[in-house]
C-alpha positions in Angstrom: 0.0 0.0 0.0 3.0 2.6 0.7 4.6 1.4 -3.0 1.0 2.4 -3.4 0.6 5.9 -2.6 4.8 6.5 -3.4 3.6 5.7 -6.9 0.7 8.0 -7.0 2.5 10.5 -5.3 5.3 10.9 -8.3 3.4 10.3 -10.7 1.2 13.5 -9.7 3.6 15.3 -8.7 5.7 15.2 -12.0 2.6 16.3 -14.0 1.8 19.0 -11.4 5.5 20.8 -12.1 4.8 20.3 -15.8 1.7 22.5 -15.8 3.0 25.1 -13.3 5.8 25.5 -16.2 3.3 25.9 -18.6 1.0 28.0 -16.6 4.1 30.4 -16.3 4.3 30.7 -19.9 0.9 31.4 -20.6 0.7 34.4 -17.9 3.7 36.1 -19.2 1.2 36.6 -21.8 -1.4 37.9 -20.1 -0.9 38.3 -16.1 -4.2 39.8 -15.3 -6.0 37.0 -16.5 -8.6 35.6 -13.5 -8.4 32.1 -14.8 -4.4 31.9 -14.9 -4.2 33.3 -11.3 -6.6 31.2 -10.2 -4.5 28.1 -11.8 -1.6 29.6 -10.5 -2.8 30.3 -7.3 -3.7 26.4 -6.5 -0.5 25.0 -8.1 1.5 26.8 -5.4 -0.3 24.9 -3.2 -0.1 21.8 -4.5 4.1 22.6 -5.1 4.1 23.3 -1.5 2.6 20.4 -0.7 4.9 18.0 -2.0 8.1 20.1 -1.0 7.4 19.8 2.3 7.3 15.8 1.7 3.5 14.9 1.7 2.2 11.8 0.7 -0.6 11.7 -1.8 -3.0 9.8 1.0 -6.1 12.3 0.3 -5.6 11.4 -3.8 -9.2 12.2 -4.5 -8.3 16.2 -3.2 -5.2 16.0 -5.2 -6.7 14.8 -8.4 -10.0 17.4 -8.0 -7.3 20.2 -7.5 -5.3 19.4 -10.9 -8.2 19.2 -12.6 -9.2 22.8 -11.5 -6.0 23.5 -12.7 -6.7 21.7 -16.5 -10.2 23.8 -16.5 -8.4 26.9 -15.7 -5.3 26.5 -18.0 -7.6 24.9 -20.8 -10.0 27.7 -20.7 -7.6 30.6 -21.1 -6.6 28.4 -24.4 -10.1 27.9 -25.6 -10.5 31.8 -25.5 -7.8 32.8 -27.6 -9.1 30.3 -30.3 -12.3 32.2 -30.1 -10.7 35.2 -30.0 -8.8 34.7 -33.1 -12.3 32.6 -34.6 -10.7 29.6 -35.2 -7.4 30.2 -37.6 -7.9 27.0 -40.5 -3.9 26.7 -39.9 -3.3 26.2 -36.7 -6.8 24.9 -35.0 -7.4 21.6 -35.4 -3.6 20.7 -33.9 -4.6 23.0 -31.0 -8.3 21.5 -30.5 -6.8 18.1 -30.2 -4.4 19.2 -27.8 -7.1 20.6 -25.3 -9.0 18.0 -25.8 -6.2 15.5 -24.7 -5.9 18.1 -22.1 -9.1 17.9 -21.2 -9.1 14.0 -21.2 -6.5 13.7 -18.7 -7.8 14.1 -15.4 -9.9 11.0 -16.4 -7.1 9.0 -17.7 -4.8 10.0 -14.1 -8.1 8.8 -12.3 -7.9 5.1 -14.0 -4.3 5.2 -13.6 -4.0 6.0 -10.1 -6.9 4.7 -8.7 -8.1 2.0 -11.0 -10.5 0.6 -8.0 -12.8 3.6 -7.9 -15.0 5.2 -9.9 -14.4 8.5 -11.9 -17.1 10.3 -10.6 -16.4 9.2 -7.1 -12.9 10.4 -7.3 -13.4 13.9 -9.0 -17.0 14.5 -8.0 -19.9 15.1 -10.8 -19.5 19.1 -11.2 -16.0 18.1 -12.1 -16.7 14.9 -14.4 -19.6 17.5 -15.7 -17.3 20.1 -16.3 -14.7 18.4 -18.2 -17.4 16.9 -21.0 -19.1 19.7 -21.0 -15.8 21.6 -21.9 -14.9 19.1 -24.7 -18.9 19.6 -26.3 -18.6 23.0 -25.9 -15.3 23.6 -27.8 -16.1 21.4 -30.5 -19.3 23.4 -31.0 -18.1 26.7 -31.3 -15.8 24.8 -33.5 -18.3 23.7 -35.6 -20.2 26.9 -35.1 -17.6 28.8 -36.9 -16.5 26.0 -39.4 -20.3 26.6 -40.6 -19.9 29.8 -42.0 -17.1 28.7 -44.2 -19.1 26.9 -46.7 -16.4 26.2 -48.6 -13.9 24.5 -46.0 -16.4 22.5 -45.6 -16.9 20.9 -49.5 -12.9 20.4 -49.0 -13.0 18.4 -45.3 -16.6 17.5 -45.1 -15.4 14.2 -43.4 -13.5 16.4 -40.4 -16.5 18.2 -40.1 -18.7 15.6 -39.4 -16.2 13.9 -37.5 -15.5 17.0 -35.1 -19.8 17.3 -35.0 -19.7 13.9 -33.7 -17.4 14.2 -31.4 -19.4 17.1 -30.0 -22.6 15.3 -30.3 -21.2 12.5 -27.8 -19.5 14.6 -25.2 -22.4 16.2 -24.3 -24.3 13.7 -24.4 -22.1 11.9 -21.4 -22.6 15.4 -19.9 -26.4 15.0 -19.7 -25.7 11.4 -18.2 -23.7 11.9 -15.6 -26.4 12.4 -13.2 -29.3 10.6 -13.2 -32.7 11.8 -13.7 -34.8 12.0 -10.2 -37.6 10.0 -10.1 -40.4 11.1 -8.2 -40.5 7.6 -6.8 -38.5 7.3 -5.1 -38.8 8.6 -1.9 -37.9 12.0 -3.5 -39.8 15.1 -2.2 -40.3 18.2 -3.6 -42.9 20.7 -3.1 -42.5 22.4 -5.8 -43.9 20.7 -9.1 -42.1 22.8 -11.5 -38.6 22.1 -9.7 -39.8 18.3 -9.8 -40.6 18.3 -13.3 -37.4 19.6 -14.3 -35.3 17.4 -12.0 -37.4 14.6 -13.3 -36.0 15.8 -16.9 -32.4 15.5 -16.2 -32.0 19.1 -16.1 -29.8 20.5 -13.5 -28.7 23.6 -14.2 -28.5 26.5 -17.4 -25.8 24.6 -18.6 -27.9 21.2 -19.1 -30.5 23.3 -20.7 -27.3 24.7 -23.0 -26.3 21.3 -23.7 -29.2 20.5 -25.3 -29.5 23.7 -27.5 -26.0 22.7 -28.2 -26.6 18.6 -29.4 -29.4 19.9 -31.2 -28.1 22.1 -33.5 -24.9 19.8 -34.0 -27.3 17.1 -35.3 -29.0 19.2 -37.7 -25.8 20.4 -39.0 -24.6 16.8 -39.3 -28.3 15.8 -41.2 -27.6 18.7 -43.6 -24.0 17.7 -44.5 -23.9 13.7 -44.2 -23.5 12.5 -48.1 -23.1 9.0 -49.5 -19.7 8.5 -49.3 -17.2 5.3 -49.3 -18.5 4.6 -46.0 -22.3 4.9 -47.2 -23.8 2.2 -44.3 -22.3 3.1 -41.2 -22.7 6.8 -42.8 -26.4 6.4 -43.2 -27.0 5.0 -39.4 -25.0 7.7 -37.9 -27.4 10.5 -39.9 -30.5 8.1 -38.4 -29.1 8.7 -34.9 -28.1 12.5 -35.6 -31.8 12.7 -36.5 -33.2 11.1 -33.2 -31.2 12.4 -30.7 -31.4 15.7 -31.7 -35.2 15.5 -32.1 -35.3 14.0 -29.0 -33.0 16.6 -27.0 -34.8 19.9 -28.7 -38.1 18.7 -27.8 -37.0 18.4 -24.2 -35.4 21.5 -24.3 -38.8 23.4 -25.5 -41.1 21.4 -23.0 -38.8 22.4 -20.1 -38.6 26.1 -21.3 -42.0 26.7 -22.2 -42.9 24.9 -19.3 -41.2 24.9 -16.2 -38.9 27.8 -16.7 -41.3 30.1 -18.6 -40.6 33.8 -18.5 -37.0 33.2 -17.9 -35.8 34.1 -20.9 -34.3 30.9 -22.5 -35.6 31.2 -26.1 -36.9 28.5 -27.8 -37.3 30.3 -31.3 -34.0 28.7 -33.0 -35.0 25.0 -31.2 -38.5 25.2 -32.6 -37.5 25.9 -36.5 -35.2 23.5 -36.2 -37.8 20.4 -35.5 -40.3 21.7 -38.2 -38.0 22.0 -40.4 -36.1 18.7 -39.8 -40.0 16.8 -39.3 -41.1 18.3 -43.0 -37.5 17.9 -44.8 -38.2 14.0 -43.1 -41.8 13.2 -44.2 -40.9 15.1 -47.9 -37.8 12.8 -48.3 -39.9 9.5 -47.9 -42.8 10.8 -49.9 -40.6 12.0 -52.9 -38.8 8.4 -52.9 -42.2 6.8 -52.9 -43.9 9.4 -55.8 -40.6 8.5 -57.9 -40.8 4.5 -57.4 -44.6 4.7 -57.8 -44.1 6.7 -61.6 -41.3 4.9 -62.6 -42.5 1.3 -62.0 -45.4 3.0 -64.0 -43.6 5.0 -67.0 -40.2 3.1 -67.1 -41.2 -0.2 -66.6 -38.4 -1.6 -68.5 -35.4 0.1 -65.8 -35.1 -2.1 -63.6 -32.8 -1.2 -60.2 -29.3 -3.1 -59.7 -30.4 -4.5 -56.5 -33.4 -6.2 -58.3 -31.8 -9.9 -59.1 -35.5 -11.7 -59.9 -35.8 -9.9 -63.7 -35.1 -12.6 -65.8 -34.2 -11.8 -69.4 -37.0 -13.4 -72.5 -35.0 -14.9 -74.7 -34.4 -12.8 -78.3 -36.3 -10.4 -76.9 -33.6 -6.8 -76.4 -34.4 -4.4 -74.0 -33.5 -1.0 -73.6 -30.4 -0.4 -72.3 -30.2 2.1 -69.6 -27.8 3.9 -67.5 -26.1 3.2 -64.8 -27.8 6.1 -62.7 -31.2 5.0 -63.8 -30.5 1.7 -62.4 -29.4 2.5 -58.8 -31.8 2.2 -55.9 -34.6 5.3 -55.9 -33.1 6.2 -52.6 -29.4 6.6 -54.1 -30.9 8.5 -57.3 -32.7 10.9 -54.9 -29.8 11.6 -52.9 -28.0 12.4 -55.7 -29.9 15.0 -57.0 -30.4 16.4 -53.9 -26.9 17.1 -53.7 -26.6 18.6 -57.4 -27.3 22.1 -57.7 -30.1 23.4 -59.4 -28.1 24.2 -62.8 -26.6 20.8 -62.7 -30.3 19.5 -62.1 -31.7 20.9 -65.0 -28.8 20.0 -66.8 -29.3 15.9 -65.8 -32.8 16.5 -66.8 -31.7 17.4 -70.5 -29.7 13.8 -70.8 -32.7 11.5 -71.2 -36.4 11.3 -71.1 -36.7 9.2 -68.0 -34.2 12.0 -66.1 -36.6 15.0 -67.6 -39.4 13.3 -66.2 -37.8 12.6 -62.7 -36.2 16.3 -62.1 -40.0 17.9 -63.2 -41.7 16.0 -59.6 -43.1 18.8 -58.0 -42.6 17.4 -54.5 -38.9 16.8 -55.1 -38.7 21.1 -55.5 -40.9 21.4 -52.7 -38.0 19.8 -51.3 -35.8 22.1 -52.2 -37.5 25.4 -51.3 -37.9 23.5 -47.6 -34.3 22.9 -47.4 -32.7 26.3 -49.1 -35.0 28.7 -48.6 -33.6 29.6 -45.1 -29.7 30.3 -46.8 -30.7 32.8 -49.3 -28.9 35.5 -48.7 -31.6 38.1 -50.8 -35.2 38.0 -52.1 -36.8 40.9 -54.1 -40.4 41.5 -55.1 -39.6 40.2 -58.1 -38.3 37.0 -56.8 -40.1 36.1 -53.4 -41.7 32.3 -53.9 -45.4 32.0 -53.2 -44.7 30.5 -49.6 -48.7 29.7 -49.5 -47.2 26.8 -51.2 -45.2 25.3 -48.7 -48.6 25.1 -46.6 -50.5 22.7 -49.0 -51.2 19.6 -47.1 -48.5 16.9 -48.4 -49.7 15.1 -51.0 -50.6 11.6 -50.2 -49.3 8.3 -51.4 -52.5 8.0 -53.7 -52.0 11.3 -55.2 -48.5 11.2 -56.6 -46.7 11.8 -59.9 -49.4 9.9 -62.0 -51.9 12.8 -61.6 -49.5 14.5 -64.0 -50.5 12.2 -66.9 -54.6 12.7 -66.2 -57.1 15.6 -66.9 -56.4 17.9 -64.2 -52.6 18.1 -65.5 -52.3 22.0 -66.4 -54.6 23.2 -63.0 -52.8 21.4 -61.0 -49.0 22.1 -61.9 -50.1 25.7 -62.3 -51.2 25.6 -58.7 -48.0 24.0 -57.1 -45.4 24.6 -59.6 -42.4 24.6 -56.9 -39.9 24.3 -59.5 -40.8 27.6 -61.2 -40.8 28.8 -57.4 -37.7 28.0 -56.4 -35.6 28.3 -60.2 -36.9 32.0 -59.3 -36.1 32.8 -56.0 -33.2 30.9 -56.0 -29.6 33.7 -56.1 -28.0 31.6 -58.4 -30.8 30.9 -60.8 -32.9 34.1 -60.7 -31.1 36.8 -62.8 -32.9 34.9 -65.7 -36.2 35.6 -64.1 -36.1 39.5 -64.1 -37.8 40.7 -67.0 -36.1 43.0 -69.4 -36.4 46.3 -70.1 -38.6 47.2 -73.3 -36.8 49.3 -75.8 -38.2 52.5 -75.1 -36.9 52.0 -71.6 -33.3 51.4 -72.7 -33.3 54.6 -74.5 -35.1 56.6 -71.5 -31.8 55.5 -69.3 -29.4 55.8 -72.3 -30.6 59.5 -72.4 -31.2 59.7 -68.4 -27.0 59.2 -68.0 -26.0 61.7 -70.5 -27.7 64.2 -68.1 -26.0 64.9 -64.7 -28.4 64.3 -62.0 -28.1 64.9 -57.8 -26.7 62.0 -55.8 -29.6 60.2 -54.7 -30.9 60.2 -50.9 -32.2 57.7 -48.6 -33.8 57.7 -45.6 -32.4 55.1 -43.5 -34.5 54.1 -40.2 -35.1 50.8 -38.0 -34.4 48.9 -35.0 -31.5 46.9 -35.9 -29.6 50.6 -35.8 -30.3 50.6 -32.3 -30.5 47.4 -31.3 -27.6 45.2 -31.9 -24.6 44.9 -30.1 -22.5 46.5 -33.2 -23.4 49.9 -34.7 -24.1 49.5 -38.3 -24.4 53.5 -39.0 -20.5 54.2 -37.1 -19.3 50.5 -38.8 -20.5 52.4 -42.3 -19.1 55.6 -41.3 -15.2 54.3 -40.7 -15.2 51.2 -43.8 -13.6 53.2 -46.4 -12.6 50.2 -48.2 -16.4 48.8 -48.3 -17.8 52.6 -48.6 -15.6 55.8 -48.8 -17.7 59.1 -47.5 -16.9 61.6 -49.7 -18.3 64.3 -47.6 -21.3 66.2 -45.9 -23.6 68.2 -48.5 -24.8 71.1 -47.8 -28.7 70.4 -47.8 -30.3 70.4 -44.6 -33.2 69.4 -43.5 -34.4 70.6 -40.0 -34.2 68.2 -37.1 -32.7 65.6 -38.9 -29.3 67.4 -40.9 -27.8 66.9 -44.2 -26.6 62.6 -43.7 -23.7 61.8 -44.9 -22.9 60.8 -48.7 -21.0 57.7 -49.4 -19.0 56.5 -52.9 -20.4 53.4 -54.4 -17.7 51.5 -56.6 -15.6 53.9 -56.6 -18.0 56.0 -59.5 -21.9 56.8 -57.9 -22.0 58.8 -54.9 -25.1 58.5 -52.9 -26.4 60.4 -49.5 -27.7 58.7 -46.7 -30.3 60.2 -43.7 -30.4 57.9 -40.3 -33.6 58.5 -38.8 -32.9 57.2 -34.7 -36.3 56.6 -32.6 -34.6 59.0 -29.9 -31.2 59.8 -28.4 -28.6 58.1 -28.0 -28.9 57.8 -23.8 -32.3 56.4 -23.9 -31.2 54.4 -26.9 -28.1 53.0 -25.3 -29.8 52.2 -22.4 -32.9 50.0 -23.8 -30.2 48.3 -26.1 -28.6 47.3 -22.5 -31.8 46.4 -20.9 -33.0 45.0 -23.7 -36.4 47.2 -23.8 -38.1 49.1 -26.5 -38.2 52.8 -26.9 -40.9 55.2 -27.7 -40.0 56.5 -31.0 -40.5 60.3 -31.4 -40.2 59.9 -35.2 -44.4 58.5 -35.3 -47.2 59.5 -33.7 -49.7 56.7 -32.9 -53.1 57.3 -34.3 -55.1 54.3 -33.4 -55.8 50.8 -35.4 -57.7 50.1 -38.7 -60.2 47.5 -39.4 -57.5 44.8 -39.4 -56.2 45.6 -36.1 -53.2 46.9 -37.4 -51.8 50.3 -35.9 -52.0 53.4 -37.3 -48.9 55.8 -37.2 -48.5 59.7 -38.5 -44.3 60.3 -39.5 -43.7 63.8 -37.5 -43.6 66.7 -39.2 -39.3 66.3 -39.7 -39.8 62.6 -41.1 -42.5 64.1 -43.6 -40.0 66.5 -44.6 -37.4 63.7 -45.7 -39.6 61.5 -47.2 -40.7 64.2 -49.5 -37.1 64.7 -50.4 -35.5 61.2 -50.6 -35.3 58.5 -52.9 -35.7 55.5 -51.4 -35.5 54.2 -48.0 -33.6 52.1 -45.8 -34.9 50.0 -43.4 -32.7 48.0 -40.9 -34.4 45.1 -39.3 -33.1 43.2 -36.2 -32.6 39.6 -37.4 -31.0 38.3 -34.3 -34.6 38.9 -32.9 -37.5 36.7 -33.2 -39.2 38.8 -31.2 -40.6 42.7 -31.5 -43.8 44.1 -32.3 -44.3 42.7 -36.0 -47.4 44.9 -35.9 -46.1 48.2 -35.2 -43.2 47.6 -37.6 -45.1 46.9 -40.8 -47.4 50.1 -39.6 -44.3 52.1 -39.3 -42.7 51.2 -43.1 -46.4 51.6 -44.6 -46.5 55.3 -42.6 -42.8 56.2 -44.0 -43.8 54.6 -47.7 -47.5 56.6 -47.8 -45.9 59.5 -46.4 -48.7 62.3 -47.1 -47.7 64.8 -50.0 -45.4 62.2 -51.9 -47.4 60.1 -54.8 -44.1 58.0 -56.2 -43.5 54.6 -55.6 -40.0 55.0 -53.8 -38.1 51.4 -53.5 -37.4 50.0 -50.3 -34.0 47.9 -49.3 -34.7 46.1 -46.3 -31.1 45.0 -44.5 -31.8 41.8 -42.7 -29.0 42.9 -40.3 -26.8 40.8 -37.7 -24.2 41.9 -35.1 -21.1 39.3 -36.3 -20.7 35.3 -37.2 -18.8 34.5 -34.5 -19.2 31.2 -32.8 -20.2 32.9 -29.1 -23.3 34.2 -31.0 -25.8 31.8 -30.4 -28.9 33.8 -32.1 -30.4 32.3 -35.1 -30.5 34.6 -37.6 -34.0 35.7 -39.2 -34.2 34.1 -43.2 -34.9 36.8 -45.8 -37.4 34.8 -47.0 -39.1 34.8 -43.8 -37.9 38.2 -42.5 -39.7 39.8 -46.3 -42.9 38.2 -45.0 -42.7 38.9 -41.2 -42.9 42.9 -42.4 -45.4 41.8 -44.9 -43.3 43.0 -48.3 -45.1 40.8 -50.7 -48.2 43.3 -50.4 -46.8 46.6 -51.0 -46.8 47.8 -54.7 -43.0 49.5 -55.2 -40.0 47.0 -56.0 -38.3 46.2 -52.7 -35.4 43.9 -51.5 -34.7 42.0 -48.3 -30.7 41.9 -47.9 -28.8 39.6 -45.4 -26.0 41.9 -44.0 -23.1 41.6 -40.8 -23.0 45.0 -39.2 -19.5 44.2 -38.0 -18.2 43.3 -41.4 -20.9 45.1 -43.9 -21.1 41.9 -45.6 -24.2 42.0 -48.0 -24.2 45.7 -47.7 -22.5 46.7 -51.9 -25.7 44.1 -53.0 -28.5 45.5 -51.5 -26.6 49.5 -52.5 -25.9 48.2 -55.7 -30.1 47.4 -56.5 -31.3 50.6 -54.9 -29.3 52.7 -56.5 -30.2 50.9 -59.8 -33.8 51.4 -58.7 -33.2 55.3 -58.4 -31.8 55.1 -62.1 -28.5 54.8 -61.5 -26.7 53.4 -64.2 -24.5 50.5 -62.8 -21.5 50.2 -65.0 -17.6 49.2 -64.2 -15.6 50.3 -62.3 -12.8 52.8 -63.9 
């Protein structure tokens, strides 16, 4: 037993003076950093210990300590990655160290005190803490890897493989305690409490965790392909599938239940199940349509896992290709990872390919799954989303109807391919209809005239909201927008804006319109409250229950003057007052006095992408028919745009200054 605890005691102690080394290094970095003093501060207890001889008797303390110490060290680590958002160089050598870093403690544990239990030894919040660590870093991990849609065509496979990782850390964080149940012998007087304990749900970081798993299996769903590895492939996007169903639906009982009103939103967790339970009953039915039409029209392809066809002597049958004869789920897969250019293009190859690309459901498909990564939609390209709420067609009412009377009516009424080939960015440019020939001339003639830099009005709460200033990012990007000066117009109560260079050719003026000053401003941004904007004047409701608003007399005043507006919507929130926003643009668009049909850009407007921002952002799509766009009668755009980086900003300048007859040319 004393070769025992000698044994322990070295081995301890040798890792113990190898972290105090690197815990040095790390604050010569940064000394004021609470984490490395706090790391610091117990390693000098535990040097002192063994200086003055000790004997690792109380190993359970001693292991507890150094893992405080990993959490500590580890975390300072974690933040620079962060920090930095994950450099493609040099991050997945440094993950995989914290991670073994992060292992450790448990490895020590069956090391030293191969007998015991982990959790006995280093307690649960410990054992918790360590998974929960791993999770979390993989996910902001993942978070960020997201965004960079292209990394991830190039290392899909370390994607998924980093999301699984994830995916089974936390879930070992979720069972290292056990659920209570409430019978046994348990007490608790307060039935909310009980429910939640009863849930597995501890504390705001089990209720994280589950946000966290959830999202990680939807991003695994999205990506998972048929690859070399297509079996074990397709049970691990099963299981992706269930257990993140599972966890988000436990997640939204427990905060729309128990912990109501306590500000966990379940907006993000919510879209994720409806649109992961209709992408899941559309995939089965779109299999099933094409296996029903093919056995129907195509008799003579047969699939390569058919082995019963036996071939008639002298009789030749068509020959086929080798796609055409793969299993309908393989075919389906596929196409859904082909573009829809390269869809249209397999379509042209053969008459059984034009038939199979044309299945409405399998662009219903489509619209379900892209829709929500469009970065623009414009009144000339916003998809009838009535649509997508047609009950699902049944298993008797599939492809077949195509071929019967009721053929024109009914692809008329759900033509989702039309739909989507127009809304989708890299498809709709053919959809916007071309100028007549008179109208060519009129511009021709309109740019040999000089004409005034055109104004707009720009106005919303995602200038005030967000945790990044759009209006003071705009004024200091001179490489996304110079400012080429303040004119000399002004308009009382509001001033002369500021004009900005677009291309380096078209200069253009722009009027923020805030609700109120920047005090009361800053502080409802920190409380997170809304403002009483001095800009309207309420004047009641109309028969629809909608509010009424009057622009004061200063507002009036610019729109009379500008042409075009700006309005910047909050897309981190699903919240607001949808009502009073749409009542606002309708007041600022029907201005009285001014009788032209002014165009409206929309900026569906973010703080950052950075992995620490956990808020879903709101689709353009979805944002255009929150604010009710599709109803007004001037051209409009919704624009996805970072405030921190302006990114979307030139696209959505680009079509309102072409709206305001700009001629759009090259840059010189």
């Amino acid at each position: 037993m004393a070769d025992d605890y000698r044994r322990q005691g070295l081995e301890l102690e040798r890792r113990i003076f190898e972290l105090d080394i690197k815990c040095s290094s790390l604050r010569a970095e940064k000394q004021d950093d609470d984490y490395l003093q706090n790391a610091s501060a117990i390693l000098d207890k535990l040097k002192g210990f063994y200086r003055q001889g000790g004997e690792s008797s109380n190993l359970s303390k001693l292991l507890q300590d150094y893992t405080q110490v990993i959490l500590d060290i580890t975390f300072y680590e974690e933040n620079k990655l962060v920090d930095q958002e994950f450099p493609e160089d040099c991050s997945p050598f440094k993950i995989q160290q914290l991670l073994q870093d992060l292992t450790e403690p448990e490895v020590l544990v069956a090391r030293l005190a191969p007998a015991q239990e982990v959790q006995s030894v280093l307690g649960l919040e410990l054992l918790e803490c360590l998974y929960w660590r791993r999770g979390a870093l993989l996910y902001m991990y993942c978070h960020t890897l997201h965004q960079r849609k292209q990394w991830i065509k190039k290392n899909k496979e370390t994607f998924l493989k980093c999301i699984q990782e994830g995916v089974r850390y936390l879930m070992r964080m979720l069972q290292v305690r056990n659920s209570v149940k409430l019978n046994d012998g348990v007490v608790l007087h307060d039935s909310a409490t009980a429910s939640i304990l009863s849930e597995g749900i501890f504390s705001d970081t089990h209720l994280l965790t589950m946000m966290y798993i959830g999202e990680m299996c939807f991003w695994a769903v999205k990506y998972e392909d048929c690859s070399a590895d297509t079996t074990d492939r397709k049970e691990d996007r099963l299981q992706f599938r269930d257990i993140g169903t599972q966890i988000l639906n436990k997640y939204v009982l427990a905060c729309e239940g128990p912990l109501q009103g306590q500000g966990w939103n379940t907006e993000n967790a919510k879209e994720i199940l409806i649109m992961t339970e209709k992408i899941q009953q559309l995939e089965s039915l779109v299999i099933r349509s094409l296996q029903r039409f093919k056995r129907r029209y195509f008799p003579h392809v047969v699939n390569n896992d058919d082995f019963t066809k036996v071939e008639e002597p002298g009789k030749e049958e068509p020959r086929e290709g080798f796609l055409e004869i793969l299993p309908m789920g393989l075919q389906f897969l596929i196409m859904s990872f082909l573009s829809p250019v390269d869809i249209c293009h397999l379509g042209a190859t053969s008459r059984y390919w034009r038939a199979m690309v044309r299945d409405p459901l399998l662009w219903r498909y489509f619209l379900l799954r892209d829709m929500p990564y469009w970065s623009s939609i414009d009144h000339l390209t916003m998809p009838q989303l009535d649509l997508l709420d047609v009950p699902l067609i049944s298993e008797d009412e599939n492809l077949e109807d195509r071929e019967e009377g009721d053929l024109k009516e009914r692809e008329w009424k759900l033509d989702y391919m039309s739909e989507y080939l127009k809304g989708c960015p890299s498809c709709r440019q053919q959809w916007v209809p071309t100028r007549p020939a008179y109208g060519v001339v009129t511009s021709f003639l309109q740019y040999l005239v000089p004409s005034s830099e055109p104004r707009y009005a720009m106005f919303g709460p995602g200038m005030e909201q967000l945790d990044v200033s759009l209006v003071t990012r705009l004024m200091h990007s001179p490489d996304v927008l110079p400012v080429s000066g303040t004119p000399q117009r002004q308009i009382n109560g509001v001033g002369s804006g500021i004009s900005y260079i677009f291309n380096n050719q078209h200069k253009f003026n722009i009027l923020t319109l805030y609700s109120t000053n920047r005090a009361e401003r800053e502080r409802a941004r920190v409380q997170q409250q809304s403002t009483s904007s001095k800009l309207f004047t309420f004047e009641g409701t109309d028969e629809s229950g909608l509010p009424v608003y009057s622009p004061a007399p200063q507002v009036q005043q610019v729109c009379q003057v500008v042409d075009g507006f700006i309005y910047v919507a909050n897309a981190e929130s699903a919240g607001g007052d949808e009502k009073e926003e749409v009542a606002q643009i309708r007041a600022v668009l029907n201005c009285e006095g001014d009788h032209k049909a002014k165009p409206l850009l929309v900026l569906c407007c973010i703080s950052r992408e950075q992995p620490e921002t956990h808020s879903t952002r709101t689709p353009c799509v979805y944002m255009a028919k929150r604010l009710r766009l599709p109803q007004l009668s001037l051209p409009w755009m919704v624009q996805d745009t970072v405030a921190e980086s302006l990114s979307g900003l030139l696209d959505g300048v680009s079509w309102l200054l072409g709206c305001s007859g700009v001629r759009m040319g090259a840059s010189h």
